[in-house]
C-alpha positions as CSV (number, residue, x, y, z in Angstrom):
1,X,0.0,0.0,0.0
2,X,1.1,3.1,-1.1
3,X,-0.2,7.1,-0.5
4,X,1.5,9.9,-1.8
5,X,0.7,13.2,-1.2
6,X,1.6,16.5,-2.8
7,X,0.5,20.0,-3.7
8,X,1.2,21.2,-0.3
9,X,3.2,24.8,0.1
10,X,3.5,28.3,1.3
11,X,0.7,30.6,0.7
12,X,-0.9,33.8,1.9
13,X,-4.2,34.0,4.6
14,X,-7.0,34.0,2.2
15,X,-4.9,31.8,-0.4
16,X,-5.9,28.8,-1.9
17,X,-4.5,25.0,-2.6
18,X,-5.2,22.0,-3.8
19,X,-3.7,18.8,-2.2
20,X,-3.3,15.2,-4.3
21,X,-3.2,12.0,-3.4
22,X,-2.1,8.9,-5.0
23,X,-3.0,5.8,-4.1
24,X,-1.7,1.9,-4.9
25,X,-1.4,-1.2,-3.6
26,X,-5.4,-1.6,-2.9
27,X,-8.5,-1.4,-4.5
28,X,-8.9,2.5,-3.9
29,X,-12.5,2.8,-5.7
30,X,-13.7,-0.1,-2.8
31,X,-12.3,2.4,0.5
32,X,-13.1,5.4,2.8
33,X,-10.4,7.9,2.2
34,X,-9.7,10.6,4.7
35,X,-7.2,13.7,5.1
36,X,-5.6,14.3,8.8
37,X,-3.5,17.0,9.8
38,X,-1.3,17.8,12.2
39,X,-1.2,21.4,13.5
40,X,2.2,23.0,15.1
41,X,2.1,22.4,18.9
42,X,-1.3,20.3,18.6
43,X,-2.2,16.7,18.0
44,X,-3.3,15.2,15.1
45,X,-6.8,16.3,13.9
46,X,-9.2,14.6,11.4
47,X,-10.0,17.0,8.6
48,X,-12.3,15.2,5.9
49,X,-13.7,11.8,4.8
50,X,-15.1,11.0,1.5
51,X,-16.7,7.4,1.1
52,X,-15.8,5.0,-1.9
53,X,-18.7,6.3,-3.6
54,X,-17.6,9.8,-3.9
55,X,-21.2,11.2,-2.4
56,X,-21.1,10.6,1.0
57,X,-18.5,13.3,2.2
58,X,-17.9,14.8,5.9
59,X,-16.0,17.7,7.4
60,X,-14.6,18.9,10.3
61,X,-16.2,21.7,11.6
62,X,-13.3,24.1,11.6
63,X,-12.7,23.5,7.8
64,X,-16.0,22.7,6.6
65,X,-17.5,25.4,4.2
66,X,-13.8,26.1,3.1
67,X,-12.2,22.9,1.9
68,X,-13.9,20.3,0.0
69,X,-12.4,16.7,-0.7
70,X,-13.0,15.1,-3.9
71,X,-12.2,11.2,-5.9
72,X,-11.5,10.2,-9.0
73,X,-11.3,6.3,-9.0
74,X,-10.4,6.3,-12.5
75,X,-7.0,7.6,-11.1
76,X,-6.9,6.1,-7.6
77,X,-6.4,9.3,-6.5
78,X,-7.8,12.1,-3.8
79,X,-8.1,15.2,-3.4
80,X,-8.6,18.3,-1.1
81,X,-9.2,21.9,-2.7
82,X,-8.2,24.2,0.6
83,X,-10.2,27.9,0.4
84,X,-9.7,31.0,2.3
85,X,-6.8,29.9,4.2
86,X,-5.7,30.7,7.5
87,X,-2.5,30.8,9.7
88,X,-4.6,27.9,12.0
89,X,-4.5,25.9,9.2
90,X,-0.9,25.5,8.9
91,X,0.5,22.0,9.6
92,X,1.5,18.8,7.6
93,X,-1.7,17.0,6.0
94,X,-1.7,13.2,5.3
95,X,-3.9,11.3,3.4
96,X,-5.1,8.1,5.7
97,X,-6.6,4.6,4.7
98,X,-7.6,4.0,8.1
99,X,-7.4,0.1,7.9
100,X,-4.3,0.4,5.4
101,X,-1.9,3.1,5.7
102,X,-1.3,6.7,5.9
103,X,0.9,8.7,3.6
104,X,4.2,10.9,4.6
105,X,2.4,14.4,4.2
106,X,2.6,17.2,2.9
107,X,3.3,20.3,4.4
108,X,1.0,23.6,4.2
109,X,2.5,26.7,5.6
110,X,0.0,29.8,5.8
111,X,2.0,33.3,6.5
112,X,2.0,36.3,5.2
């Protein structure tokens, strides 16, 4: 099992990015997918979970209404758009099969 991530980077407050990830090594279309971040000086905290169908989605609630995760099975891959960022949203993001694996991250820095 394999999960990269990527797309991460240094942007403004109000900025935008959009984080991929890759997956192999499992049947991707068949399992949950879910982005987890770890914050500076916090634990690790659950951003976003999109169901093998691509419909059933969920959000935290300190991201939900400005980042929106998205599938395409076609290329076993993930993804979260990340709107109107903020300094509190800095951290390294990982993209998490919970039964299977989580990836190495990528790091979004927010600063201005």
């Amino acid at each position: 099992v394999q999960l990269v991530e990527s797309g991460g980077g240094l942007v403004q407050p109000g900025g935008s990015l959009r984080l991929s990830c890759v997956a192999s090594g499992f049947k991707f279309h068949e399992n949950t997918m879910n982005w987890v971040r770890q914050v500076p000086g916090k634990g690790l905290e659950w951003v976003s979970r999109i169901l093998a169908d691509g419909v059933s989605i969920y959000y935290s609630d300190s991201v939900k209404g400005r980042f929106v995760v998205s599938r395409d099975n076609a290329k076993n891959t993930v993804y979260l758009q990340l709107d109107r960022l903020n300094v509190g949203d800095t951290g390294m993001y990982y993209c998490v099969q919970r039964d299977l694996g989580w990836g190495r991250g990528t790091q979004v820095t927010v600063s201005s």
